[in-house]
C-alpha positions, 0 to 999 in steps of 0.5 A, a space after each residue: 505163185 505165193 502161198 496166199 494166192 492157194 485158194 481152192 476152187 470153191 471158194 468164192 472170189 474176193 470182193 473187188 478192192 480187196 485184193 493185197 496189191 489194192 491202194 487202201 482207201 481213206 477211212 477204211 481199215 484193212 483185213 484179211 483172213 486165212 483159213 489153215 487146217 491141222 495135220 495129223 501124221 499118218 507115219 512118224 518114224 523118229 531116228 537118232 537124236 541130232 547135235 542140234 537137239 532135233 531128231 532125224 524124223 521121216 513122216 507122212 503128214 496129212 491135212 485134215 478139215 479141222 481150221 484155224 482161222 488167222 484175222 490180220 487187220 491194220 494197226 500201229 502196233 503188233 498185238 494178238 489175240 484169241 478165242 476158240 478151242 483152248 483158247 485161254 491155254 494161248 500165250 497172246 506175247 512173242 513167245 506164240 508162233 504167229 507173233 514170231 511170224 508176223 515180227 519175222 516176215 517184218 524183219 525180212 522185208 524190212 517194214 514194222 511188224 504193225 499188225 493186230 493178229 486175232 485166231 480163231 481156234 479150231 484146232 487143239 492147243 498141245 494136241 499134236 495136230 500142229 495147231 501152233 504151227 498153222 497158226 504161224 502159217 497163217 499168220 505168214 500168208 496173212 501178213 504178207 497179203 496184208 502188207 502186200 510184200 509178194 514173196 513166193 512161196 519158197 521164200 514163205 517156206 524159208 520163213 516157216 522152216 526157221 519157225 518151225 519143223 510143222 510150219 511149212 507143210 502148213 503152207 502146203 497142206 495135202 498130202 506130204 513126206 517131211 523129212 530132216 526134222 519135218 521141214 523138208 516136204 516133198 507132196 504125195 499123191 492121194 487119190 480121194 478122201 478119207 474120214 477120220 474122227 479125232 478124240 481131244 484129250 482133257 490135258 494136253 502134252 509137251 512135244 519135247 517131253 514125249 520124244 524125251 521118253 521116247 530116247 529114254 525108253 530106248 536106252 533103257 531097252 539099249 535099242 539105238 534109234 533106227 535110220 528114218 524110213 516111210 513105209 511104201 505100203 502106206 504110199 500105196 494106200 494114198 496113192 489107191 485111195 484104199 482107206 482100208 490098206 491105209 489103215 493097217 499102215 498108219 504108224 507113229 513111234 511115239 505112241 509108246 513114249 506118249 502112252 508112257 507119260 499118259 496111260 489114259 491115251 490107251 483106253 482111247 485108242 482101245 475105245 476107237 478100235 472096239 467101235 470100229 476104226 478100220 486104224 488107229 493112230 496118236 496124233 503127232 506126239 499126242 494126245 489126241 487120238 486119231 481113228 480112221 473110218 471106212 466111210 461117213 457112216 463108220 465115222 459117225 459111229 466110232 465118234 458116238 462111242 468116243 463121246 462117252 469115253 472118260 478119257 476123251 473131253 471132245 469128239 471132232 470128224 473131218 475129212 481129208 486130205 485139206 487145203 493148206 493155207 489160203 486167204 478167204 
């Protein structure tokens, strides 16, 4: 099965003709859409930093209901473009994840890589919710629709790993261990749903600046970075569907080098808890918070109160675990 073929089951059925493999016809311009969600890291245990300048990470991503949306249309050249959440912080060159991606597959499959990309932005820029890397997801399964170059899902995996370490969970959403520098996933099981509210932060923050603090403070506190590791007590949780156990278990060891470079970030998370939150977490390297609810009327509470935080620009809900990408 390729990765553009994991549609969920509510969704409606594509019209007829508009299948990848469909002959186009004359007049008619092809398009195809595909819906990726963020992530949000329910563990992130950071180990010493490797000769090829990524850390040894060990991590339990989690899809979570926030979407990015990926337009692929024909064209005779590559172009991109961009509306939504954060939208003018976007680079629309070859510098942007999903430009890379659609040269990438291209190279790969030995076509031109002429396509007009346009995203639709759900998912914060610079928030630590991988919204870069769903974006290069999307633009895989996307192309590889459009293009009708059938590659499996493994061989899509291949591809996301050379663009990114978050890429191919993308691909996958659910629940799942990323191991090596993330891109090494292995699915885990998680029984029911979990609500979770997400506070954006005014200004985002630079994933490599964070995990350099991060090596900082250790060496100034002389601590040599632990072996990677995921805590089976938060597998438990997912694997019961207990929100509750969830919540004491959800750690990230960025959070003291994130909070380092932003001290607002801990007004955050300390607004979350007094409202509430059964866990709280920063999202991958940051900023944006994330807060676990017990239930839908948990979550709308902590998320009314994070609404008048000064440190908090935008308040999101949404339930997970999510789908990963798949073609609407």
């Amino acid at each position: 099965m390729t990765a553009a073929a994991l549609t969920p089951d509510d969704e409606p059925e594509d019209e007829p003709g508009d299948e990848a493999g469909d002959e186009p016809r004359p007049g008619v311009t092809r398009s195809v859409t595909v819906r990726v969600p963020a992530k949000v890291n329910l563990a992130l245990s950071v180990g010493p930093l490797r000769p090829d300048g990524y850390h040894d990470l060990a991590t339990v991503f989690h899809a979570v209901g926030l979407f990015d949306e990926v337009y692929a249309t024909e064209a005779d050249t590559l172009s991109l473009t961009c509306n939504g959440e954060g939208a003018a912080e976007v680079p629309l060159d070859e510098t942007n994840l999903a430009w890379r991606a659609a040269v990438l597959l291209a190279e790969t499959t030995g076509r031109r890589a002429a396509v007009r990309l346009h995203l639709a932005k759900g998912i914060p820029v610079a928030g630590g919710m991988a919204g870069g890397s769903a974006d290069a997801a999307g633009a895989l399964v996307a192309c590889d629709a459009l293009w009708g170059t059938g590659l499996s899902r493994d061989e899509l995996h291949a591809l996301a790993a050379r663009l990114g370490s978050d890429v191919p969970f993308a691909l996958y959403g659910g629940t799942a261990i990323g191991t090596g520098r993330g891109e090494q996933i292995a699915p885990v099981l998680a029984r029911g749903e979990f609500h979770w509210v997400f506070a954006f932060a005014h200004e985002g923050l630079s994933t490599p600046a964070v995990f350099r603090e991060l090596d900082r403070l250790r060496a100034a506190a002389g601590e040599e970075a632990p072996a990677p590791g995921v805590d089976e007590e938060l597998l438990r949780a997912l694997r019961a569907g207990d929100s509750r156990l969830l919540g004491a278990a959800l750690h990230n060891d960025l959070t003291q080098a994130a909070t380092s470079l932003r001290p607002d970030l801990r007004a955050t998370l300390q607004a979350g808890r007094d409202a509430g939150a059964i866990g709280t977490l920063l999202s991958g390297s940051g900023p944006t918070c994330a807060f676990l609810a017990a239930d839908a009327s948990g979550g709308a509470a902590v998320a009314e109160a994070l609404s008048a935080a000064p440190s908090v620009r935008a308040v999101r809900r949404a339930l997970g675990p999510a789908a990963g990408a798949y073609v609407l």
